[in-house]
N, C-alpha and C positions, 0 to 999 in steps of 0.2 A: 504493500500500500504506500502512497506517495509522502512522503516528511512534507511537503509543503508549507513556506510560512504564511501564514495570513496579514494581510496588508488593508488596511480600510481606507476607501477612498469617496471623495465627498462629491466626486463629477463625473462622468464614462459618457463619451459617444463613441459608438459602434457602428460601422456601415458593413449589411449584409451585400454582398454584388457576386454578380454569375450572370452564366448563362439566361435565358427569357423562361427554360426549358429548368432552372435549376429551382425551383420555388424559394425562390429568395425573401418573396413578399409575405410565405404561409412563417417561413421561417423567423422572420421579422418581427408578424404579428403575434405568432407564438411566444418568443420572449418579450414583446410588450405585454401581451397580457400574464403573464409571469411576473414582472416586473408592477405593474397597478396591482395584482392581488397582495403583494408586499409591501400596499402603502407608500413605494417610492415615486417622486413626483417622473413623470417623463414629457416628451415632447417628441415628434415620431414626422419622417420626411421620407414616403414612399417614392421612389422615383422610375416610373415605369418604362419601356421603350417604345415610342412610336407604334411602331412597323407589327401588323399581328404578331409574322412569325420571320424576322428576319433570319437569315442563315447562319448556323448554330456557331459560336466562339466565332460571329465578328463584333466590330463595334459598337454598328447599331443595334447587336441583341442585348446588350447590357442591360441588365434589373438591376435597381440598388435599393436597399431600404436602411435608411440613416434613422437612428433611436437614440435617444439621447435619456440617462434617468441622473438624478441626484436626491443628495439628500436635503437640500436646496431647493425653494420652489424656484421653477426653469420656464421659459416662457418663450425657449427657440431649442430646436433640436441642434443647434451648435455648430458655428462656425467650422470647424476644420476637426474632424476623427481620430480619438487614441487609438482605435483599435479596428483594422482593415480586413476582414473574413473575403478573399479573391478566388472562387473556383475554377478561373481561369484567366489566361494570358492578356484576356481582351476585356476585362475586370480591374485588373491589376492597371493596366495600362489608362483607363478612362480615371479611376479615382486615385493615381498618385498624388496629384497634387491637391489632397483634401487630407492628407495623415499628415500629424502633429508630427514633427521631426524628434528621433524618437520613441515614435509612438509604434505598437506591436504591427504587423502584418502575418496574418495566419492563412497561407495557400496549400491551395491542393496541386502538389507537383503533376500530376495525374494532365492538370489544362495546361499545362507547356511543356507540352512535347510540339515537335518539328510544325507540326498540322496547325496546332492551335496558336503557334509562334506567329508561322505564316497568315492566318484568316486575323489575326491581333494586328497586323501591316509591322512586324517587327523587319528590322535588316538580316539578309540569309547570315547565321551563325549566329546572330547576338540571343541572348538569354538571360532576360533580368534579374534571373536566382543566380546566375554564376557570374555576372559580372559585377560592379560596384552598382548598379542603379538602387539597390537597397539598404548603403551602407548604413544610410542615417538613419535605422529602422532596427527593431527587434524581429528577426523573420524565422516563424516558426514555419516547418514543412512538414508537410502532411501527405501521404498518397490515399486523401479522403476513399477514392474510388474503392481501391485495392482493398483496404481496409472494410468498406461497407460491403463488399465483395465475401469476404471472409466471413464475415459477422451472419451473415443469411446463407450460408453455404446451404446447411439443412433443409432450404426453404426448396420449393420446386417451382418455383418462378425464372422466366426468361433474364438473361445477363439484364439488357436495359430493362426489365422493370427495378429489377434489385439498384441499378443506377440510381432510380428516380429516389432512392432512400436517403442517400449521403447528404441532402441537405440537414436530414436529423442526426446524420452521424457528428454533422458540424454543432448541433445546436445542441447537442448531447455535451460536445467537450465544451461547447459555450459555459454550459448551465455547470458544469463540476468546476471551471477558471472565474465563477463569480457567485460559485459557493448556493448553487438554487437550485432547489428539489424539480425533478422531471413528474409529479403526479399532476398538473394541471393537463400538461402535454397527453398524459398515455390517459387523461379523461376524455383529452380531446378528439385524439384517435380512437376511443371505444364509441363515443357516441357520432361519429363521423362514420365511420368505418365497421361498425357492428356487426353489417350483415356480409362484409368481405373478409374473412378472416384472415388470408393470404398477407392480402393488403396491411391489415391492423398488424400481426405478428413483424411483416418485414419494418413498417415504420418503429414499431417498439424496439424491437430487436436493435435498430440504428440506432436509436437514439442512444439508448441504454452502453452498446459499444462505445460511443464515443464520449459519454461521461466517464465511464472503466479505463477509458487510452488515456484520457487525461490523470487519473488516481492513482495508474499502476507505470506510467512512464516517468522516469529521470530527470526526463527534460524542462516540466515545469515545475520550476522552484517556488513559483507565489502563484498564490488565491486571492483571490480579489472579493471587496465586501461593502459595499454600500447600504446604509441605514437607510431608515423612513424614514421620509419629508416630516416636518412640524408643518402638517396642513391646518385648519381647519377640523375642528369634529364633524363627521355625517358620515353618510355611504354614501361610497364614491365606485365608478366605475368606468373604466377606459371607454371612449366615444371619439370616434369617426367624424367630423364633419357632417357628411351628407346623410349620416346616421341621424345626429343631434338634430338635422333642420326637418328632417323626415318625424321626426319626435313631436318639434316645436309647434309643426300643422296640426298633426291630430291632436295635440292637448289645445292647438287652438277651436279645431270643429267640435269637442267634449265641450269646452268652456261657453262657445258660441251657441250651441244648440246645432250647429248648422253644418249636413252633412256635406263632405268633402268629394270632388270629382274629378280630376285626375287628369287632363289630358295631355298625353307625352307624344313626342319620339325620341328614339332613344340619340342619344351622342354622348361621348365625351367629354367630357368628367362627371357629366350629370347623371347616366342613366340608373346610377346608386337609389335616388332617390325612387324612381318607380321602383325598382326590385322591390325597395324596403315596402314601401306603403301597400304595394298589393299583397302585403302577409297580413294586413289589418281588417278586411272585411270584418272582422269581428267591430270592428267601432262604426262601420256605416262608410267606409271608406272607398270612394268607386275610382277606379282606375283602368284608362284606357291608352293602347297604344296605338295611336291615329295611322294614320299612310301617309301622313307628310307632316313636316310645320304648323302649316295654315291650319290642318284639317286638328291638329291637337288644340291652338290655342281657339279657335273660332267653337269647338265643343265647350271647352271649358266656358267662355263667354256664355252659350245658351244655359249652361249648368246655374251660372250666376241670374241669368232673364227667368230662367226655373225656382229663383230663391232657394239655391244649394252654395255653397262658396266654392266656386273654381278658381282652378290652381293650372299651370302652364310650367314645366321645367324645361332649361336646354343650354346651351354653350351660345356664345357670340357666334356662329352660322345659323344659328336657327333663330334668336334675336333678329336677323337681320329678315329673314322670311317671315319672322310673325309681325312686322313692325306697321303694317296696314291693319292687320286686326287689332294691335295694342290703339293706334287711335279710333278703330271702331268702339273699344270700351272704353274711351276717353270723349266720345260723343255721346256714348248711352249712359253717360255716369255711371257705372256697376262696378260692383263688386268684381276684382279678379287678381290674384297674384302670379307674379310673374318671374319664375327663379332664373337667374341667367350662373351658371357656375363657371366662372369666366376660363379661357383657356389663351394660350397665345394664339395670334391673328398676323394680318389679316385672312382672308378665307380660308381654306382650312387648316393653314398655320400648321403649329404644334398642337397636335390632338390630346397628349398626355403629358404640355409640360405648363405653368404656371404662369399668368399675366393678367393683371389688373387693367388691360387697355378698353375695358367696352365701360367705360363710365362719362365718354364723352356722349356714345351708342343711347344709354339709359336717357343721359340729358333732353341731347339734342336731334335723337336718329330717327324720327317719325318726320312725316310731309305735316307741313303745315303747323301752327301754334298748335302743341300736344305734351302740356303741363304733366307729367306724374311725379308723385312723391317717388323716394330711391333710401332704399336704407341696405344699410353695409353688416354684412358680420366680418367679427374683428379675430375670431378663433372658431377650433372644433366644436367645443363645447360650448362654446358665443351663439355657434347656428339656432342653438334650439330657443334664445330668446331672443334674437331678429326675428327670425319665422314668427315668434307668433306676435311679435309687435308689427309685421308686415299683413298680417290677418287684422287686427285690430283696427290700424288705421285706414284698412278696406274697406273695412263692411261698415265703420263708423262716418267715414267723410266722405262713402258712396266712389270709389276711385278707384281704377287698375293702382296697382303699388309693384316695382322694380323691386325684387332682393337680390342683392351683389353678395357673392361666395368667390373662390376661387378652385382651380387644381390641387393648391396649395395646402387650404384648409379641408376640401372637401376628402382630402384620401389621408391624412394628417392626424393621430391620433393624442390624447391627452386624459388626463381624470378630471371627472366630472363629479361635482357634488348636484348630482340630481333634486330636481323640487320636490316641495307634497303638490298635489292637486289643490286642496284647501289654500294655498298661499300665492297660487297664482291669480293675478287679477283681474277681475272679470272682464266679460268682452259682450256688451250688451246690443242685443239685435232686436232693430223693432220695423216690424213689416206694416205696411197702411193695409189697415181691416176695414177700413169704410168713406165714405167723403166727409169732410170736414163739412162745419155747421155754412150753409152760405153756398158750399161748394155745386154746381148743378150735376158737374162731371171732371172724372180724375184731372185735373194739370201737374203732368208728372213734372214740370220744371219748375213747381213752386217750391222754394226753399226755405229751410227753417235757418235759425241764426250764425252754423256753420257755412251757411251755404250749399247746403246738403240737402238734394232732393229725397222725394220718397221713393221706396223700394216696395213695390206693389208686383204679387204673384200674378202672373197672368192665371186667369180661371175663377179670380176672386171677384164676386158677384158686384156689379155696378162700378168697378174699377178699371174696366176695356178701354186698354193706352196703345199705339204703335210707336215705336221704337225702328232708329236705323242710323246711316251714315251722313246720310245731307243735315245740313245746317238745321238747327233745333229754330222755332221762335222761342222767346221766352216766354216763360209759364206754362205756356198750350202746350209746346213741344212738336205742333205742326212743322211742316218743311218750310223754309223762309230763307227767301234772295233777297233779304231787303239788306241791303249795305250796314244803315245804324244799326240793325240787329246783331248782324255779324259780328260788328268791332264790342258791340257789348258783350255777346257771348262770351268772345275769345277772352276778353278780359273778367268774367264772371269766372270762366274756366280757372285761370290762371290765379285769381285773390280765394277761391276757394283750393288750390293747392295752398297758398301763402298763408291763409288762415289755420293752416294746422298745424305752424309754429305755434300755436295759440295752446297746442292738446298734448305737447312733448317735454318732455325734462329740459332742465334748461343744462348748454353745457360744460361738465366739470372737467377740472383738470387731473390726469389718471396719476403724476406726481411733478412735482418741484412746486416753488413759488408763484402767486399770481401776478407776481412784474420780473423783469427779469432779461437777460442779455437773447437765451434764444429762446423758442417755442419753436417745438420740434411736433408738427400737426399729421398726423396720420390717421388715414382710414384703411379700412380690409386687413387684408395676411402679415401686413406692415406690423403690427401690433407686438408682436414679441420682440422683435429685433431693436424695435424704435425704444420700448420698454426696458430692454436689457441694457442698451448700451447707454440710455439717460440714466440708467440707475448709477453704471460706471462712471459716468463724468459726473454726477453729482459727489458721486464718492470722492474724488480728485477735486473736490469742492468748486467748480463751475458751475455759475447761473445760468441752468438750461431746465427748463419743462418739459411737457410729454401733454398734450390735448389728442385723443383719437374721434373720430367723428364713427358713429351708426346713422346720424339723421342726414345726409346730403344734401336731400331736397323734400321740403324750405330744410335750410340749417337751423338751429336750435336759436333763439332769440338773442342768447349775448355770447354769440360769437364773434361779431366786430368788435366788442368790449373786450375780450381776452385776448386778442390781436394784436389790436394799437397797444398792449401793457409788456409790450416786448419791441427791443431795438430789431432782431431778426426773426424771420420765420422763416422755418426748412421743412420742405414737404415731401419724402422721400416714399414714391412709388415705382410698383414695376410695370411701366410704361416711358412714354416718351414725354411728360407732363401736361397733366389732364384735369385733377384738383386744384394742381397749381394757375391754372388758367381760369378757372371757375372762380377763386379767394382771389383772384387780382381781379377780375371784374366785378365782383362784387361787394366787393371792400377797398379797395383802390389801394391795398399795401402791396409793399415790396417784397414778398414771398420770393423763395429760390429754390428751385428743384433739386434733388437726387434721384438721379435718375436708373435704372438698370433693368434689361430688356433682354436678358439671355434664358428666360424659361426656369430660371431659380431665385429662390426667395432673396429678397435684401439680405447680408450677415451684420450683427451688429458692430462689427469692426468697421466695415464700410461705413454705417451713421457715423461711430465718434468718429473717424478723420474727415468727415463733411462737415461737424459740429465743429472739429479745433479749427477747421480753415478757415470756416467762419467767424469765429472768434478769433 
């Protein structure tokens, strides 16, 4: 058995990478969720490949999954990796430059051999285990393969299935080099794998070996050992992004009364969220997978004309096709939520990499004056109360409502101290049962002091309204060319968006002073980075804040007020500066961009050397 000493450490980021074929991501999720049932805080950055099924051991098949846990609460999965887990050549080669110098690198000799040198674009004869490219690294070697090979001999499965194992044989010596029990794991595989027994024994069997190579080999001198976060008391539970906002609808349609309808097609990053919700029919939750854009968001609209709340999900290319019906429900006043999980662009871009760029899209990307409110989540576990604050302010001020997510947050995993039901705030819905005292016949564009028309079921007895795209008159709601009517609409349209500054928190600052040298303003995935790294330079005692935005549009009432209370502001998104264009028009400060557009999140090193230069 191994002498090992034990060593406690207070920080560990880990990047699982391989193959697309190597399940890097099951791997990943596995030790994150290992990692949350232990009370340690984490922060999790899956990173997928493009391409379905590019060609096995090249570049562009690389999986990575970046996990970050401390005993610390952490609020980014971490700048640059202690520790590099490479199943091969063309692994090793993409995430070099992400390991702390230093820092462990654990391969499977097995992926550079000559084949896998070559599909890596290495130079004929070079080999980064036998030449210096690793000096500055701790490099453990492994022939994972051979070894998972070994380990299932007994078994009477084909060579490549026994293959498909080795990811557990890695996450086996993971779990024994940071001291963690493998019974979550071999729960996972019983109730996953129950009725495969083949399957279950070969996954156990690996994992189990490669805890044992790590206990009974020479080679590793230290065990590593991270405590629990000083969180919060509650129960807490690792959550997904597009998990949480999948959450945040239905305890919005429970709260509301008002059953939920679903109309999707699928794309990237988003189509998590149908999967999740069609496991919910038990709450009244309907979901549909449309035959195009148009045909998902334009259901969802009749769902809302039906008095059900419909809901719309999709990436920035289906935004851009749904962008005639989003002003069709910006004519019809209704109720309709619209999730954009933003991906990089423009068309169809990077399908599976990370970009905050459709926030100009939400603003400004409809024909014609097409006001809608836009609210931002800022984390994972953030989705599930934007969602349901993007319900609230629907079905209360009658309006399609934009929620912004990203790639980033939505596949992104963290601990969540989940609500009670009791503690969330109601979401009151009131449908017109009758004509008002006076009234002869419905005028659906009569508004009450929001500016909020009524919401009248079609079939409700003495309430027969038509609804459609051409210009509304006011009150009647008849079709009207008359010029003065228009320009009052549009601007009726537009003070009933602005009026629901009037129903929103006003907003706070997340930390530093309320005067002060910078303000550091961020909205979306920005949130940890921007977070982390104002934490550091306040430590180093620099006057710098942190303001993050959920409410974009209207912004929250003293937000010029917290603006001007600072000599600079830095807006740091991944985009080509989009917020930062919006706060200079409408506050007439001197805002300055951070900018970064490569498909990975900001790292919070990047903020502070934009914060010193500006200081």
């Amino acid at each position: 058995m191994s002498t090992a000493t034990q060593q406690v450490l207070q920080d560990v980021v880990i990047k699982f990478a391989g193959d697309s074929g190597d399940g890097m991501q099951l791997t990943g999720s596995q030790f994150t969720n290992n990692t949350a049932l232990l009370g340690i805080d984490l922060a999790t950055f899956p990173d997928f490949p493009a391409e379905i099924r590019a060609p096995l051991g090249t570049i562009p098949g690389v999986s990575g999954y970046q996990l970050r846990f401390s005993s610390d609460r952490i609020f980014t999965p971490g700048d640059n990796c202690d520790v590099l887990v490479a199943m091969n050549a063309a692994a090793l080669k993409t995430n070099l430059k992400v390991i702390k110098k230093g820092g462990i690198v654990i391969v499977n000799t097995d992926g550079f051999d000559t084949k896998n040198l070559r599909l890596a674009n290495y130079p004929e004869g070079a080999n980064p285990l036998e030449d210096d490219t690793l000096a500055a690294y701790t490099v453990y070697k492994m022939d994972v393969t051979k070894m998972t090979r070994e380990a299932l001999k007994d078994i009477t499965m084909g060579t490549k299935e026994k293959d498909r194992a080795k990811n557990m044989f890695v996450l086996g010596f993971l779990y024994w080099m940071y001291n963690r029990d493998m019974d979550t794991t071999i729960q996972f595989f019983k109730d996953k794998f129950g009725k495969k027994p083949e399957i279950l024994e070969s996954n156990i069997k690996a994992l189990q070996a490669g805890y044992f190579f790590g206990d009974t080999t020479e080679t590793f001198t230290t065990r590593f050992k991270v405590e629990k976060a000083k969180m919060d008391k509650g129960t807490y539970r690792s959550i997904m992004g597009n998990q949480a906002l999948s959450y945040g609808l239905i305890a919005a349609s429970q709260k509301s009364g008002l059953q939920m309808f679903l109309g999707s097609y699928p794309i990237t990053p988003a189509s998590d969220i149908l999967h999740e919700l069609s496991k919910y029919k038990s709450f009244g939750i309907k979901t549909y997978q449309a035959e195009d854009e148009i045909a998902a968001i334009t259901s969802a609209i009749g769902a809302s004309y039906g008095g059900a709340l419909g809901l719309t999900t999709t990436s920035g290319p289906g935004m851009a096709l749904k962008a005639e019906a989003m002003g069709l429900a910006v004519m019809l006043e209704i109720p309709l939520v619209i999730v954009n999980i933003q991906r990089g662009g423009p068309s169809t871009g990077l399908p599976t990499k990370t970009e905050q760029s459709d926030l100009m899209q939400a603003y400004y990307g409809r024909n014609g004056e097409c006001p809608m409110p836009v609210i931002s989540a800022s984390t994972p576990s953030d989705c599930f109360d934007a969602a349901y604050e993007a319900v609230r302010i629907s079905v209360q001020h009658m309006t399609p409502v934009i929620l912004l997510s990203d790639g980033y947050i939505a596949n992104g995993a963290e601990p969540w101290k989940f609500p009670v039901s009791a503690d969330l705030p109601e979401i009151t819905v009131k449908f017109k049962e009758g004509l008002d005292v006076g009234e002869e016949k419905l005028q659906p564009y009569k508004r009450d002091e929001k500016l909020v028309r009524p919401w009248a079921i079609p079939g409700t007895p003495g309430l027969e309204h038509r609804l459609g795209g051409l210009e509304k008159q006011d009150i009647t709601g008849n079709i009207s060319y008359d010029s003065d009517n228009h320009q009052h609409m549009v601007l009726t349209r537009q003070a009933k968006v602005d009026k629901i500054a009037d129903y929103i928190p006003l907003q706070k600052l997340d930390s530093g002073a309320e005067k002060g040298k910078v303000l550091v303003l961020g909205w979306g995935s920005t949130y940890g980075a921007i977070k982390s790294a104002v934490k550091d330079l306040q430590n180093e005692g620099l006057e710098v804040s942190h303001a993050h935005l959920r409410y974009i549009r209207p912004f929250p009432k003293n937000l010029g007020e917290i603006l001007n209370n600072f000599d600079h502001v830095l807006i740091p998104e991944i985009n080509n500066g989009q917020l930062v264009k919006i706060i200079r028009d409408v506050y007439f400060v001197d805002a300055k961009p951070y900018n970064k557009i490569m498909g990975v999140p900001i790292t919070k090193g990047e903020i502070i050397d934009a914060v010193k230069k500006m200081l």
